[in-house]
KOLSE-967487 format. One record per atom (N, C-alpha, C, O): residue in three letters; atom name; x, y, z. Coordinates in Angstrom, 3 decimals, padded with zeros to 6 digits. Layout:
<recs>
REC|nuvo|kollo|u|v|w
REC|ALA|CA|X|Y|Z .
...
</recs>
This chain:
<recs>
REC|nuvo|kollo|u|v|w
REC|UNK|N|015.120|007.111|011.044 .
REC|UNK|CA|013.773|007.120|011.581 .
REC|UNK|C|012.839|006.310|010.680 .
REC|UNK|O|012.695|005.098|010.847 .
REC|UNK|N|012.191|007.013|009.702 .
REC|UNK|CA|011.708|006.430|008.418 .
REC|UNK|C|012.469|005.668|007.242 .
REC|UNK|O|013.408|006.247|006.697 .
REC|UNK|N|012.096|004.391|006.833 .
REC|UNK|CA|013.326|003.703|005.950 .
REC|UNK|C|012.096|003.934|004.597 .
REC|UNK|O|012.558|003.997|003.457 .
REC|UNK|N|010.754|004.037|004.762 .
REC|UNK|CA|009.658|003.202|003.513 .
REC|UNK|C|008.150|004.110|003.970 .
REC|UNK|O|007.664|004.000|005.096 .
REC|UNK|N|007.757|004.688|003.260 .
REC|UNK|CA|006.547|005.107|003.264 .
REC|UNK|C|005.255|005.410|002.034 .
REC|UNK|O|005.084|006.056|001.000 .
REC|UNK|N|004.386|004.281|003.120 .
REC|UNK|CA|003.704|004.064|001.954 .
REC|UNK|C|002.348|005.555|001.930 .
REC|UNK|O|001.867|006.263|002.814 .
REC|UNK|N|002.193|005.477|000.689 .
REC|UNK|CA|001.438|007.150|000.628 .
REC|UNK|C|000.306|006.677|-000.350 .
REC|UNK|O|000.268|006.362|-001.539 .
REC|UNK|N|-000.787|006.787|000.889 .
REC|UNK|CA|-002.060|006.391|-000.179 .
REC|UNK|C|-002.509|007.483|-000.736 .
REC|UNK|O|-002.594|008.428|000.048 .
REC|UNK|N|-002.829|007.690|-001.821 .
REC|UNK|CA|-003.321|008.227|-002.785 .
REC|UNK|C|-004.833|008.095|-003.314 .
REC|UNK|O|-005.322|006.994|-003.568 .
REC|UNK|N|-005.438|009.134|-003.440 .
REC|UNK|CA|-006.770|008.482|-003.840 .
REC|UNK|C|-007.352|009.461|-005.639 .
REC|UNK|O|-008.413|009.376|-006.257 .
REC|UNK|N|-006.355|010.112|-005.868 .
REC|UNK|CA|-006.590|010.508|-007.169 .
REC|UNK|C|-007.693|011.528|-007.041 .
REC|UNK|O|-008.744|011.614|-007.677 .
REC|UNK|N|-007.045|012.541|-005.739 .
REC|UNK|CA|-008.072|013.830|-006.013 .
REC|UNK|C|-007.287|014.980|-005.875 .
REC|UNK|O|-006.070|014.933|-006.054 .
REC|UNK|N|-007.853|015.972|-005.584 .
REC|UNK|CA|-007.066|016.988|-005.152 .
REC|UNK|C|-006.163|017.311|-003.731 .
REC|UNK|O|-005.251|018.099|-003.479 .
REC|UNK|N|-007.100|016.009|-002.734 .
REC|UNK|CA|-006.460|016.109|-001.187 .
REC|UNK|C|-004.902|015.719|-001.792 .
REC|UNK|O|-003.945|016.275|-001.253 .
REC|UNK|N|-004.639|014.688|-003.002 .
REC|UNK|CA|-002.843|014.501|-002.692 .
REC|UNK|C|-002.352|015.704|-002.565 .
REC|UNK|O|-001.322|015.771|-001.895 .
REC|UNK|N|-002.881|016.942|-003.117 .
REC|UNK|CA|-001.686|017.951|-003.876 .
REC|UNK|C|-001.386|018.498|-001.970 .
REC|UNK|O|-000.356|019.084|-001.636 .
REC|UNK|N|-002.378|018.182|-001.096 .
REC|UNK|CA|-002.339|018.404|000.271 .
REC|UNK|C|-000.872|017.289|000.675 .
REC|UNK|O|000.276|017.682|000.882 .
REC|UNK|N|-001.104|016.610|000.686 .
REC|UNK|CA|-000.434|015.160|001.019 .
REC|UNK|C|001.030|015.595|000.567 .
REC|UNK|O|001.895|016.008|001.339 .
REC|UNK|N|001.185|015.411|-000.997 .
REC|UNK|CA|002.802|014.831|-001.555 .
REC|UNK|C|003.535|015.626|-001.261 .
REC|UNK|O|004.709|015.254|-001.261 .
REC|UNK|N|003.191|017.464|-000.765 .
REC|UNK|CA|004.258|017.945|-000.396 .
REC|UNK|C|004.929|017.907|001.218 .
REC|UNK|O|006.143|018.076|001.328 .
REC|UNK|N|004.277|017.730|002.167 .
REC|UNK|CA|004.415|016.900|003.468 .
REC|UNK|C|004.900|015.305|003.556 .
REC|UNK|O|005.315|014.720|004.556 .
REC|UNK|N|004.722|014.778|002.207 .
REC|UNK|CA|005.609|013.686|002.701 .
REC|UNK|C|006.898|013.910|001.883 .
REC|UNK|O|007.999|013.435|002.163 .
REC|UNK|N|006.544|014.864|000.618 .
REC|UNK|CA|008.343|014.872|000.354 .
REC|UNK|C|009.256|015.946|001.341 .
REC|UNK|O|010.400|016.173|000.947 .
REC|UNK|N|009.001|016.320|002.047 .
REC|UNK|CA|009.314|017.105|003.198 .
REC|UNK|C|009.487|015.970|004.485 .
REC|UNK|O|010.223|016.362|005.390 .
REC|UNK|N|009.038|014.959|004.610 .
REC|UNK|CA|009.323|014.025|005.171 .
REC|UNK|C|010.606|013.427|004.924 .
REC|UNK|O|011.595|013.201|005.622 .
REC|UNK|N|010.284|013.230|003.680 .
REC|UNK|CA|010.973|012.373|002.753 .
REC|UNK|C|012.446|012.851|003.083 .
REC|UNK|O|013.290|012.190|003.688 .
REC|UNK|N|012.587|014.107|002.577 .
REC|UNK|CA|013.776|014.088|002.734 .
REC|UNK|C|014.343|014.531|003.950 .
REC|UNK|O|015.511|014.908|003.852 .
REC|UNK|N|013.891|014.580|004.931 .
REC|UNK|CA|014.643|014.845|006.385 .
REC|UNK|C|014.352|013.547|006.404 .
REC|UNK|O|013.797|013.616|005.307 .
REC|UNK|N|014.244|012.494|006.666 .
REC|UNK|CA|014.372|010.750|006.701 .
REC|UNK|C|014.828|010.065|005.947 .
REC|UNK|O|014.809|008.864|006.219 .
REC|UNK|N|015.439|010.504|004.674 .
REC|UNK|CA|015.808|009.509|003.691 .
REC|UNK|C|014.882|008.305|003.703 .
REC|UNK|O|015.235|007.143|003.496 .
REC|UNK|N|014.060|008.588|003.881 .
REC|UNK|CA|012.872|007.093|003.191 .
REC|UNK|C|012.838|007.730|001.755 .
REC|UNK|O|013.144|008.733|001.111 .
REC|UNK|N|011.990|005.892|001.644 .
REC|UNK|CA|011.899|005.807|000.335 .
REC|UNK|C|010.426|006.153|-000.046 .
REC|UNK|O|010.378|007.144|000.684 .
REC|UNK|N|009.298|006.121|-000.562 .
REC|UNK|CA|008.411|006.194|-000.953 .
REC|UNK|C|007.414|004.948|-001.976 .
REC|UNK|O|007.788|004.423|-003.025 .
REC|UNK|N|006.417|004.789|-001.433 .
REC|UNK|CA|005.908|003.842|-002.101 .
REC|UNK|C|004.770|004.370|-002.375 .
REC|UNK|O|004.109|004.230|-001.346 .
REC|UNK|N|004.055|004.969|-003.258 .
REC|UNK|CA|002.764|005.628|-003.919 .
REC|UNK|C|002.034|004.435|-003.819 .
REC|UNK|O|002.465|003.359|-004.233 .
REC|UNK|N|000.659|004.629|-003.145 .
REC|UNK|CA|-000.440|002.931|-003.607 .
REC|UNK|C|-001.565|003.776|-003.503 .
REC|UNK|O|-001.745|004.674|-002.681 .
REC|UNK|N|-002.414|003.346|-004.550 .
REC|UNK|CA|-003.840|003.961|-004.939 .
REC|UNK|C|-004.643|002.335|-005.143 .
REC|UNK|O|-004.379|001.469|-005.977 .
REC|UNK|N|-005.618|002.327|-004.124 .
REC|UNK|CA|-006.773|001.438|-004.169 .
REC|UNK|C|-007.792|001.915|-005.419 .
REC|UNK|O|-008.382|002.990|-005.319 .
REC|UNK|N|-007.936|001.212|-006.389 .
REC|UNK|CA|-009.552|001.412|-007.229 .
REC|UNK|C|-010.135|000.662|-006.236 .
REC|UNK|O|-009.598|-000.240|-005.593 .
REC|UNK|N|-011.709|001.239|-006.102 .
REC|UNK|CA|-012.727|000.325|-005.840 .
REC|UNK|C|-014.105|000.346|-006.736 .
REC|UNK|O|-015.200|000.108|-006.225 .
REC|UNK|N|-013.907|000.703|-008.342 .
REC|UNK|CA|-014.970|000.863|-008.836 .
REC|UNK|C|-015.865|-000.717|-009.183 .
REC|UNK|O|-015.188|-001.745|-009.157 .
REC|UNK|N|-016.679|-000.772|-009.352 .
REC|UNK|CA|-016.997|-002.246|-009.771 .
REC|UNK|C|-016.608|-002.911|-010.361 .
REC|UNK|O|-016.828|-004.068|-010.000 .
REC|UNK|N|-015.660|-002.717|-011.832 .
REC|UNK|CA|-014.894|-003.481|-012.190 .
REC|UNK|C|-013.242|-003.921|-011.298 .
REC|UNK|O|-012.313|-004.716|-011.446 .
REC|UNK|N|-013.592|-002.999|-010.504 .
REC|UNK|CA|-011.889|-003.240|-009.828 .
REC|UNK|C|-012.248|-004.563|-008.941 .
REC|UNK|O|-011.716|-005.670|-008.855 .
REC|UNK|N|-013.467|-003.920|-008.274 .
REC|UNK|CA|-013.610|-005.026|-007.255 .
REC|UNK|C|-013.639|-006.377|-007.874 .
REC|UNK|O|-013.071|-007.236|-007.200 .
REC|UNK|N|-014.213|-006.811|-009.104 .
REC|UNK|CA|-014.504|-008.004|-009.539 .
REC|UNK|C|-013.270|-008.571|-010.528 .
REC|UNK|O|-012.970|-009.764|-010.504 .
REC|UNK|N|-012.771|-007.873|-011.161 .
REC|UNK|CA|-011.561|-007.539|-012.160 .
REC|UNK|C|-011.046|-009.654|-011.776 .
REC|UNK|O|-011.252|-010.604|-012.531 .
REC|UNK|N|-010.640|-009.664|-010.918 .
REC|UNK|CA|-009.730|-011.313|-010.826 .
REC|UNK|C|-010.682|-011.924|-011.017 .
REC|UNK|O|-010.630|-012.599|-012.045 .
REC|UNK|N|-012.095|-012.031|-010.125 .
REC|UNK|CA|-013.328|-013.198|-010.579 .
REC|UNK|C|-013.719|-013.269|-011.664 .
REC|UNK|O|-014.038|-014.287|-012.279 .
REC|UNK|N|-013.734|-012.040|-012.056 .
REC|UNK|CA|-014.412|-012.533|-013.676 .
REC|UNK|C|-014.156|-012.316|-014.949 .
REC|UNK|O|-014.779|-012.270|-016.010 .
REC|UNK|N|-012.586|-012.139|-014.392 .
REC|UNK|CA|-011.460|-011.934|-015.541 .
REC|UNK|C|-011.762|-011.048|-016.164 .
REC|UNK|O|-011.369|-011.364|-017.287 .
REC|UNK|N|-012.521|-009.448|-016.281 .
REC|UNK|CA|-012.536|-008.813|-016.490 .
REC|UNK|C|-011.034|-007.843|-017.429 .
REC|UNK|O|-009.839|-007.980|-017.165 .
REC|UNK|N|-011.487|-007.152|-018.241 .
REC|UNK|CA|-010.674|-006.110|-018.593 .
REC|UNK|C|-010.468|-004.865|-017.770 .
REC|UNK|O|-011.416|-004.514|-017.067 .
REC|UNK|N|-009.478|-004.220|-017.759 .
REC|UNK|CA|-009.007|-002.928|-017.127 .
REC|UNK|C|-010.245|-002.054|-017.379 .
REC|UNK|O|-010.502|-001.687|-018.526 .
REC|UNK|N|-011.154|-001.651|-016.152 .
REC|UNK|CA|-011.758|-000.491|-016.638 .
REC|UNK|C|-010.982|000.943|-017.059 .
REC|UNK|O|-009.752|000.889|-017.027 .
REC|UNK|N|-011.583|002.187|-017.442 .
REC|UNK|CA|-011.315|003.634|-017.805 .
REC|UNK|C|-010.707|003.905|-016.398 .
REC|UNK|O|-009.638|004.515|-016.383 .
REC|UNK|N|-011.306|003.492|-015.109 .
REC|UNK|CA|-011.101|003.859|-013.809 .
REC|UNK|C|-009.736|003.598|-013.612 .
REC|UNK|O|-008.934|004.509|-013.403 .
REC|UNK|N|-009.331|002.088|-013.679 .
REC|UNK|CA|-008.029|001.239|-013.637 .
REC|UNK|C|-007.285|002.148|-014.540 .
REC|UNK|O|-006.321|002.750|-014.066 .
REC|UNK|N|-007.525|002.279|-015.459 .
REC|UNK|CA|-006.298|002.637|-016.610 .
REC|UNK|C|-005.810|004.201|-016.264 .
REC|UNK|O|-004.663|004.544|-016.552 .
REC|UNK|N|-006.698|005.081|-015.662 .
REC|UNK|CA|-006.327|006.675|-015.137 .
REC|UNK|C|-005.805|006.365|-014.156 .
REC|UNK|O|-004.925|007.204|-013.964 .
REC|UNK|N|-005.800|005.364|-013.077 .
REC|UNK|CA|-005.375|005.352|-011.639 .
REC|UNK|C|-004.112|004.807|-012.284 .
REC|UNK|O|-003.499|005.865|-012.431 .
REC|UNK|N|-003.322|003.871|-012.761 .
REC|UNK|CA|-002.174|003.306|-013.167 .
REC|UNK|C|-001.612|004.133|-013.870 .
REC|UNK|O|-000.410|003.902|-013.734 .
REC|UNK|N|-001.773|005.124|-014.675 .
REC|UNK|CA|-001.423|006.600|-015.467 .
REC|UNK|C|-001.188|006.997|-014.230 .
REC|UNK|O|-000.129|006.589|-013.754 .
REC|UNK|N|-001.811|007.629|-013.601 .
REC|UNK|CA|-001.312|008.760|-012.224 .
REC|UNK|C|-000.398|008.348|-011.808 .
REC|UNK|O|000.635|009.016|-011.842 .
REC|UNK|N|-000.432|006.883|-011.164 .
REC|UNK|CA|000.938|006.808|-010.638 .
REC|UNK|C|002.073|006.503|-011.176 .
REC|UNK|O|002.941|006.230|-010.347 .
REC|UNK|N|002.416|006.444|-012.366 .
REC|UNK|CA|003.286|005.900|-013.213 .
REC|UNK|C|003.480|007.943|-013.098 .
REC|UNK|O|004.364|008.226|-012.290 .
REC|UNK|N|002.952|008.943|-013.616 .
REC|UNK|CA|002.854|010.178|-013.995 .
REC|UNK|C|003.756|010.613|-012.511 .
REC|UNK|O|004.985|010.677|-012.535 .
REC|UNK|N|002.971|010.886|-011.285 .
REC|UNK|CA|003.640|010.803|-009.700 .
REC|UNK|C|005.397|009.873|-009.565 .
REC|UNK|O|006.418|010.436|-009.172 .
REC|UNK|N|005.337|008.720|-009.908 .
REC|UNK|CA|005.926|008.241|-009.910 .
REC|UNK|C|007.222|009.060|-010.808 .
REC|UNK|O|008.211|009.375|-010.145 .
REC|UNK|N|007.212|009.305|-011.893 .
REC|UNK|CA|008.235|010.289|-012.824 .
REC|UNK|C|008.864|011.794|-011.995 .
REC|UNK|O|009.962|012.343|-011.902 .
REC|UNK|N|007.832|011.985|-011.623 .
REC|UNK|CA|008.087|013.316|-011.096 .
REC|UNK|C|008.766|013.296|-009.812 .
REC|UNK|O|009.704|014.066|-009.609 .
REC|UNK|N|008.372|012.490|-008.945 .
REC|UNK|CA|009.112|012.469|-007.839 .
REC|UNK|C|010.760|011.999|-008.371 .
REC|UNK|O|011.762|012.679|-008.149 .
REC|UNK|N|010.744|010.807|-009.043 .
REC|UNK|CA|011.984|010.343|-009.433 .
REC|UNK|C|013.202|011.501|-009.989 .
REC|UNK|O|014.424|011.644|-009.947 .
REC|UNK|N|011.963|012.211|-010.535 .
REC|UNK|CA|012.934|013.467|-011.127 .
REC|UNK|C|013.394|014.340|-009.956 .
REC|UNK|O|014.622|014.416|-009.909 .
REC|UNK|N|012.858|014.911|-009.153 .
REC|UNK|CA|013.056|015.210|-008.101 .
REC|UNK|C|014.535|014.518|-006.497 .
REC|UNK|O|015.068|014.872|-005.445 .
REC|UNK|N|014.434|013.066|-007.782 .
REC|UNK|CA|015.598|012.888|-006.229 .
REC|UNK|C|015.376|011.758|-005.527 .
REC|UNK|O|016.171|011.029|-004.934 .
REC|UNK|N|013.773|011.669|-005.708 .
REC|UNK|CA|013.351|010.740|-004.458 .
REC|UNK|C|013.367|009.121|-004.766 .
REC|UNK|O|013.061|008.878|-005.933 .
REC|UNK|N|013.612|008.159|-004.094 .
REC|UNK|CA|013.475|006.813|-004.336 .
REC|UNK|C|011.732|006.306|-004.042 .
REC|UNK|O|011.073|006.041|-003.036 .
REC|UNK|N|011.542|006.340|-005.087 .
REC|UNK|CA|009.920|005.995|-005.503 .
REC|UNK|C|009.344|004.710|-005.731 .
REC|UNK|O|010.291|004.039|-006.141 .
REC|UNK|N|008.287|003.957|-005.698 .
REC|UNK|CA|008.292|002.792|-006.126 .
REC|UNK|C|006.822|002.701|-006.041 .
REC|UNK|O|006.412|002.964|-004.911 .
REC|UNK|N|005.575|002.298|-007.213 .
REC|UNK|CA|004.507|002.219|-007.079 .
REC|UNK|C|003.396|001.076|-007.062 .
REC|UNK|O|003.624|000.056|-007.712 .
REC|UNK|N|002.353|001.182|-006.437 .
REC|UNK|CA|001.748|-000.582|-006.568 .
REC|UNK|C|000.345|000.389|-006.488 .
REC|UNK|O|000.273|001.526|-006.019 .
REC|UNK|N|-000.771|-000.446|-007.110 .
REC|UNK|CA|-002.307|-000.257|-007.161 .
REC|UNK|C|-002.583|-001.751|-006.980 .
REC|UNK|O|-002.176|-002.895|-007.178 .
REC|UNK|N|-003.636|-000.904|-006.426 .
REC|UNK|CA|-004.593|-002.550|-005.799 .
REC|UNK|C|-005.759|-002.282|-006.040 .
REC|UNK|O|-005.948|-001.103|-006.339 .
REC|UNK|N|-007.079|-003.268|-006.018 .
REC|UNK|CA|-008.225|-003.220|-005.932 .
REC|UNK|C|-008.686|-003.657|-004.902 .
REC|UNK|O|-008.172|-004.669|-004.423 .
REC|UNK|N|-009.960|-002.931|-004.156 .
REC|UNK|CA|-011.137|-003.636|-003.353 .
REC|UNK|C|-011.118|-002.936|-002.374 .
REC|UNK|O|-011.245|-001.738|-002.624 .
REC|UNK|N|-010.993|-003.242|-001.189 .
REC|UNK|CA|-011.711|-002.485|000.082 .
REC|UNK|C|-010.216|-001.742|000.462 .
REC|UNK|O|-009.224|-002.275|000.960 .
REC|UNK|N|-010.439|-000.138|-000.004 .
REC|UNK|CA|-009.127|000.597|000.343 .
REC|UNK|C|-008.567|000.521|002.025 .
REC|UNK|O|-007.367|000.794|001.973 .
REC|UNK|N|-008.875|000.322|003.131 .
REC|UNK|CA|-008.379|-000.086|004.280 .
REC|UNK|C|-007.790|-001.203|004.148 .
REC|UNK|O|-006.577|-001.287|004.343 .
REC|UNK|N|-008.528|-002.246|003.798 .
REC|UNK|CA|-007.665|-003.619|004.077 .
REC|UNK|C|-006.967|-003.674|002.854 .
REC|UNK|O|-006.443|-004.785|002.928 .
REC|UNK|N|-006.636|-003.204|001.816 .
REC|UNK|CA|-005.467|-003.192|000.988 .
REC|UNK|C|-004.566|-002.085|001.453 .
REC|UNK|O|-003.500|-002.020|000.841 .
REC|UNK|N|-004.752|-001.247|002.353 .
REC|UNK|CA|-003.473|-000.562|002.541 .
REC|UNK|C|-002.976|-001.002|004.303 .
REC|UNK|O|-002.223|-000.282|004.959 .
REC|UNK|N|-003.320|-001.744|004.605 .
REC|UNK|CA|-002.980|-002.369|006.191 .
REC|UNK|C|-002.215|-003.426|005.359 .
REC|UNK|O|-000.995|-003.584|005.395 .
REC|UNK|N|-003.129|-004.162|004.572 .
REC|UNK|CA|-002.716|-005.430|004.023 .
REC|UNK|C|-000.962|-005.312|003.327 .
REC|UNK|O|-000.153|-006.194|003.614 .
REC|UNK|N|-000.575|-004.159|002.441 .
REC|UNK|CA|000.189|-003.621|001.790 .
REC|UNK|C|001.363|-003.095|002.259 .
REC|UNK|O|002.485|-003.189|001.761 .
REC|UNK|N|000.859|-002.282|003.699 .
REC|UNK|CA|002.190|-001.714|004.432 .
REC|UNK|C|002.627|-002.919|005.091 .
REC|UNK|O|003.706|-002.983|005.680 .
REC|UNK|N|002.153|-003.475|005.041 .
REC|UNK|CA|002.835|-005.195|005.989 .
REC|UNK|C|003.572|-005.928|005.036 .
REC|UNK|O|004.660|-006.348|005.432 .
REC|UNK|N|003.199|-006.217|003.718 .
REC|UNK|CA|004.164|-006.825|003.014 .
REC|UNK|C|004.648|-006.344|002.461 .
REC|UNK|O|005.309|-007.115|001.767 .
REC|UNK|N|004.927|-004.809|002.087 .
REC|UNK|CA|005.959|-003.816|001.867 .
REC|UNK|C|006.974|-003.548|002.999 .
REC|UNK|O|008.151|-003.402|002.670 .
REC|UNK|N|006.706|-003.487|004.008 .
REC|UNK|CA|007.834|-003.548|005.063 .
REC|UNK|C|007.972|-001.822|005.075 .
REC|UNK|O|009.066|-001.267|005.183 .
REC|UNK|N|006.976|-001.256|004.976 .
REC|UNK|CA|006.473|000.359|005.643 .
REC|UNK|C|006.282|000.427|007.378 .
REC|UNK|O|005.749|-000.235|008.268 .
REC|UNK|N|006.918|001.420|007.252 .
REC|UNK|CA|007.149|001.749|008.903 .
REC|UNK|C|006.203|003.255|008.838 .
REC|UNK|O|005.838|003.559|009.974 .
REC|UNK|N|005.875|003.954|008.086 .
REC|UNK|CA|004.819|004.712|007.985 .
REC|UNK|C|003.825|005.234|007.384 .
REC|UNK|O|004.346|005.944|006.524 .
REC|UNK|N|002.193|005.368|007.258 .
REC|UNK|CA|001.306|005.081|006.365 .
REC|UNK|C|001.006|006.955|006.458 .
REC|UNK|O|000.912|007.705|007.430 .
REC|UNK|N|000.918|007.224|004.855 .
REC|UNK|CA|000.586|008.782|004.794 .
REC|UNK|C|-000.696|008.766|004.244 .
REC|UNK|O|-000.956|007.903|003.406 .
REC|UNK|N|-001.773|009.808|004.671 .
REC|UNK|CA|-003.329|009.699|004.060 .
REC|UNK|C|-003.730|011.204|004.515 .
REC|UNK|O|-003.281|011.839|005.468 .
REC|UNK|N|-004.440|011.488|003.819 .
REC|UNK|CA|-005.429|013.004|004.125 .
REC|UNK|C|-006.483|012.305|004.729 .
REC|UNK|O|-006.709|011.096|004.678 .
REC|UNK|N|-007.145|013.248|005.343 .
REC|UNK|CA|-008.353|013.295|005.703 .
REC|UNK|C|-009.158|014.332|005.457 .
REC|UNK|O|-009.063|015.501|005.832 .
REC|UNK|N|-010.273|013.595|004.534 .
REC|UNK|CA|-011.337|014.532|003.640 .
REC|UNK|C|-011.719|015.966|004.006 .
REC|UNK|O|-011.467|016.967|003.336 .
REC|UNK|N|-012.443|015.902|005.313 .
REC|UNK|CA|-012.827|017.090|005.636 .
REC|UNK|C|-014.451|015.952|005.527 .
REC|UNK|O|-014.592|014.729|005.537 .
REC|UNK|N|-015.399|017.069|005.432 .
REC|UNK|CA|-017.041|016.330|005.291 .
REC|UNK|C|-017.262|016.865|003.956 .
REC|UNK|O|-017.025|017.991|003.517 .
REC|UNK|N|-018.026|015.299|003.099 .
REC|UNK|CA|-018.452|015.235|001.813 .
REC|UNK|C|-019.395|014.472|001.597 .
REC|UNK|O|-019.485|014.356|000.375 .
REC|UNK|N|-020.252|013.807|002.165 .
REC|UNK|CA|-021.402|013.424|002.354 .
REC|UNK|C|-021.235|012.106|002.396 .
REC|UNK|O|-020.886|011.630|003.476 .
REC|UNK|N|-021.429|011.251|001.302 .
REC|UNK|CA|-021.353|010.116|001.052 .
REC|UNK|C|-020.162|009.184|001.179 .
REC|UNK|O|-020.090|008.011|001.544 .
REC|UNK|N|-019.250|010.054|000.771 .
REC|UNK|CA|-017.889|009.886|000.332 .
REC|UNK|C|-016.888|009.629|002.127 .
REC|UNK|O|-015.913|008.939|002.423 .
REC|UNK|N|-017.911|010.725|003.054 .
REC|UNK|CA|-017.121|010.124|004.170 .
REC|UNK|C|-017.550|009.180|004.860 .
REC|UNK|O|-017.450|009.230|006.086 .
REC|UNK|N|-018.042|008.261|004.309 .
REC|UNK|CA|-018.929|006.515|004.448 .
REC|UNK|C|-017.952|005.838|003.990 .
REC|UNK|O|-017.684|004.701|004.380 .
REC|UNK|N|-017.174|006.606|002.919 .
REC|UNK|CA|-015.953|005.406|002.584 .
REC|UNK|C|-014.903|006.070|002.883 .
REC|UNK|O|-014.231|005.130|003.307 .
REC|UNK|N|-014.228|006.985|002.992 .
REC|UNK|CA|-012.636|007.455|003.028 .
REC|UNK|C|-012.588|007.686|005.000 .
REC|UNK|O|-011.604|007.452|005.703 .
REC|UNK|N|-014.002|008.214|005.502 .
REC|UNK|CA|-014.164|008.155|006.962 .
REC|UNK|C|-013.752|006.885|007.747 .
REC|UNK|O|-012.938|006.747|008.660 .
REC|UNK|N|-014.705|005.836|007.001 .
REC|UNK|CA|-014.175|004.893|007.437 .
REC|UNK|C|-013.053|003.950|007.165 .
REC|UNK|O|-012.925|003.040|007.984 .
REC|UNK|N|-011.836|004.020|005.715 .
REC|UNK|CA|-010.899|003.732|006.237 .
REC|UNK|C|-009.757|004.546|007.128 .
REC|UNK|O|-009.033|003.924|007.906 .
REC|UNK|N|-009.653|005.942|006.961 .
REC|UNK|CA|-009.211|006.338|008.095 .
REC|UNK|C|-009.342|005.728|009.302 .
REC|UNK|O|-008.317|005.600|009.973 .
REC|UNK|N|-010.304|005.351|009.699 .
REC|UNK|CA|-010.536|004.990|011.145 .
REC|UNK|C|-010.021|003.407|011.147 .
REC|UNK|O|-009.314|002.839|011.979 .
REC|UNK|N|-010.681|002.841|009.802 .
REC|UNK|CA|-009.488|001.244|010.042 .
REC|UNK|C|-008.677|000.860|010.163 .
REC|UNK|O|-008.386|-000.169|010.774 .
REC|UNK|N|-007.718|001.953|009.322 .
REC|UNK|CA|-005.947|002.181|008.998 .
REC|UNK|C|-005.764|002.532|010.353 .
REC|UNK|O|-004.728|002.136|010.886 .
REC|UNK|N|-006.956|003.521|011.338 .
REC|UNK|CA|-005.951|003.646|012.515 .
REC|UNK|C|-006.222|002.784|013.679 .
REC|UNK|O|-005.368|002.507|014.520 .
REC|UNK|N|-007.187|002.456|013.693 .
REC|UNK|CA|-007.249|001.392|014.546 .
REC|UNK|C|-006.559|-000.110|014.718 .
REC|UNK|O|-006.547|-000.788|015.745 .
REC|UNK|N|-005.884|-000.497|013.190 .
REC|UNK|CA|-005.423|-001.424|013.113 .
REC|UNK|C|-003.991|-001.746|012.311 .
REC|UNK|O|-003.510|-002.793|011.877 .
REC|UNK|N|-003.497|-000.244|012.318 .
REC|UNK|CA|-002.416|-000.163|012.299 .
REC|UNK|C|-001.373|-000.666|012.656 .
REC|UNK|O|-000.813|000.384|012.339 .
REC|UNK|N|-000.514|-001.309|013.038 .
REC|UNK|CA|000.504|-001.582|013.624 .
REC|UNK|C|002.009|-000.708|013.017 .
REC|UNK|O|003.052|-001.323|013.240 .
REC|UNK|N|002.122|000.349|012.448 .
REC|UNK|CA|003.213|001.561|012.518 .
REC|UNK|C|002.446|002.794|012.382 .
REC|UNK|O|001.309|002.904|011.923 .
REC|UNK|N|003.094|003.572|012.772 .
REC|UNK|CA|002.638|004.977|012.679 .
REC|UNK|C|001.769|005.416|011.424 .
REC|UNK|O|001.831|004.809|010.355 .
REC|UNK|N|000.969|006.500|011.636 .
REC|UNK|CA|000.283|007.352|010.408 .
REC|UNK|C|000.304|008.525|010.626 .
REC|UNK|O|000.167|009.007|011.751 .
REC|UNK|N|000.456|009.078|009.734 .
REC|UNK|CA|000.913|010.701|008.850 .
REC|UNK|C|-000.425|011.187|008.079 .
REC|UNK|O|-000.718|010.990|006.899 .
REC|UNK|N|-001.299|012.012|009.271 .
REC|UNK|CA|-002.415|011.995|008.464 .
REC|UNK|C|-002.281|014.085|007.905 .
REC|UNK|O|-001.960|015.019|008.639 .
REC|UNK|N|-002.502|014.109|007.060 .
REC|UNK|CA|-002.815|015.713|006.779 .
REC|UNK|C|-003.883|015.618|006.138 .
REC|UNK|O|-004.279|014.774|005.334 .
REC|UNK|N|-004.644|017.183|006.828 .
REC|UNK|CA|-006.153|017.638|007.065 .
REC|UNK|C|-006.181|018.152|005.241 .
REC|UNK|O|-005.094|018.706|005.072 .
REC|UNK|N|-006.843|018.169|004.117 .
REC|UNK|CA|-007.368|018.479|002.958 .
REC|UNK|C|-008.545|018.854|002.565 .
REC|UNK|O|-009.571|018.268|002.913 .
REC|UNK|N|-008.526|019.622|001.987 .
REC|UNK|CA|-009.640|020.525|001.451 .
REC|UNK|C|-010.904|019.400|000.423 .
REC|UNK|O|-010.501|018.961|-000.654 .
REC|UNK|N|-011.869|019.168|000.740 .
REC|UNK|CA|-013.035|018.546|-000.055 .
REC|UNK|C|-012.740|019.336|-001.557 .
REC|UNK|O|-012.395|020.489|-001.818 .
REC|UNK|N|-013.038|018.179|-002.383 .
REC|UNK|CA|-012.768|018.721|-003.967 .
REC|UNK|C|-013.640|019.597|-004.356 .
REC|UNK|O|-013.569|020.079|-005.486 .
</recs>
């Protein structure tokens, strides 16, 4: 069914919602897993133009998944991780296409004010312009 699934991550508490539904996926499909966490703090966004250094932001988000990444491995699972910067929709549309993901996993916030101006609306981009399936589970606001 599933060969590759990519599992966005956003470095809150909704994963602890998320990673156990997709390793429950996971293993009734034998997919593999691909962890991807978008930064979009201001240095992320600019980070290539202006040759910037790794912000504090960058360097905890690349820790997590390297950290995720261990644990699942220990567990069994075939894991594999990538971070990106900039507009979290079009890096994870952009991502499951040249990863060769046949399914995109994401929570959905719940209401948080501001915050569902940005995670609201890539939900709705990822699904509108999807081209494979999504695996969304409902999560508790931090």
């Amino acid at each position: 069914m599933f060969k590759r699934i990519l599992v966005a991550l956003d470095r809150s508490k909704c994963d602890q919602a998320l990673l156990p539904r997709v390793k429950e996926l996971a293993r009734l499909t034998k997919a593999g897993l691909l962890l991807f966490h978008v930064s979009h703090g201001w240095v992320a966004r600019w980070q290539k133009d202006l040759n910037l250094s790794d912000s504090q932001e960058i360097k905890e988000d690349r820790e997590y998944l390297e950290r995720l990444e261990r644990e699942l491995r220990e567990q069994g699972f075939e894991v594999t991780t990538l971070h990106s910067a900039g507009e979290p929709a079009d890096e994870i549309l952009k991502t499951a296409r040249a990863e060769k993901c046949d399914l995109i996993a994401m929570t959905t916030h719940g209401h948080r004010f501001i915050s569902d101006l940005i995670y609201g609306t890539t939900i709705t981009k990822v699904r509108h312009e999807a081209d494979i399936p999504i695996f969304l589970v409902k999560a508790r606001p931090d």
